[in-house]
N, C-alpha and C positions, 0 to 999 in steps of 0.2 A: 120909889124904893125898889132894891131890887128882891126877884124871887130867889134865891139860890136854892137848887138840890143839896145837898150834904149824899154822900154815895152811901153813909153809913144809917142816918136817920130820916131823909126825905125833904121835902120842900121845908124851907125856912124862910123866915125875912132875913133881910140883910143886917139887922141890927145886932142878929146871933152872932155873926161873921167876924175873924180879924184880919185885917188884907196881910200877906205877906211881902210882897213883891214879887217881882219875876220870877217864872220858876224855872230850873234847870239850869243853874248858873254852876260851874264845877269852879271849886277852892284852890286855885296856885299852888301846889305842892315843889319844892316845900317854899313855907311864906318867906326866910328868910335868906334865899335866894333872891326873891322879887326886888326889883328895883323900888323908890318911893313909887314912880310915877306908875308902875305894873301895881304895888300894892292899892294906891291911891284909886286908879281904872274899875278894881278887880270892886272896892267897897263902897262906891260911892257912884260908879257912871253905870246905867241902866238903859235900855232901849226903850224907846216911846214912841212906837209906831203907829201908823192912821192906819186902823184894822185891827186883825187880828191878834191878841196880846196873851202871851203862859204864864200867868201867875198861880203862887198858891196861896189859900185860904185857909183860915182856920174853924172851925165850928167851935167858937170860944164858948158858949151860952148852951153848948150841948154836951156833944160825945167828945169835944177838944180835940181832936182827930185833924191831921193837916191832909189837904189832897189840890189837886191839880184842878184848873180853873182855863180852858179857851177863852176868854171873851173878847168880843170887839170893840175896840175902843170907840168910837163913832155912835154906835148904836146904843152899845152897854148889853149888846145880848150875847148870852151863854149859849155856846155853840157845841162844848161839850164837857164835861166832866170827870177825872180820872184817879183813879186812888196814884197815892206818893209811890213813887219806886217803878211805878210800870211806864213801859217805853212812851216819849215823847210823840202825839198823833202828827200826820201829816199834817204840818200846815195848811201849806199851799193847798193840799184839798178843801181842807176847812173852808179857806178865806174863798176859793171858788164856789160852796157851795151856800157863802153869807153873801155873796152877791147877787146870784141867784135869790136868794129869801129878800133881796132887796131892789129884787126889778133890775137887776143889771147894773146898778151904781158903782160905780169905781171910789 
């Protein structure tokens, strides 16, 4: 199980937690522009990368508060944390500095 911080109330189990998915995904404006296959991309195709992964989280069992979520996929470890609405972290730093915490592993 995993530990999550919540930014708002502190360590929780993960039981508290509701996944959101990816985070940082901006809305097709306007939708009815979008083709089926743009619309269809925009709601259903997701990235699922080996590593580092921006999802958000909900603290359903708490403060229901959503916030931003680093973790790596591989591992399952929380690399960093972020309330909603504040700028997206470096990646690429992250994922170099979970290699590092992982002995070098690619």
């Amino acid at each position: 199980m995993l530990l999550i911080r919540c930014p708002y109330c502190g360590d929780r189990d993960e039981i508290e937690f509701a996944y959101g998915g990816q985070a940082h995904l901006a809305r097709p404006a306007p939708p009815a522009a979008q083709s089926d296959a743009e619309w269809g991309a925009y709601l259903f195709l997701r990235d699922n990368p080996k590593g580092v992964f921006l999802e958000r989280w909900m603290h359903a069992q708490g403060c229901r508060r959503w916030f931003n979520v680093a973790r790596h996929t591989v591992t399952h470890e929380i690399l960093a944390i972020y309330p909603m609405g504040t700028p997206m972290p470096d990646v690429a730093l992250i994922a170099h500095q979970a290699r590092g915490l992982m002995g070098g592993a690619r």
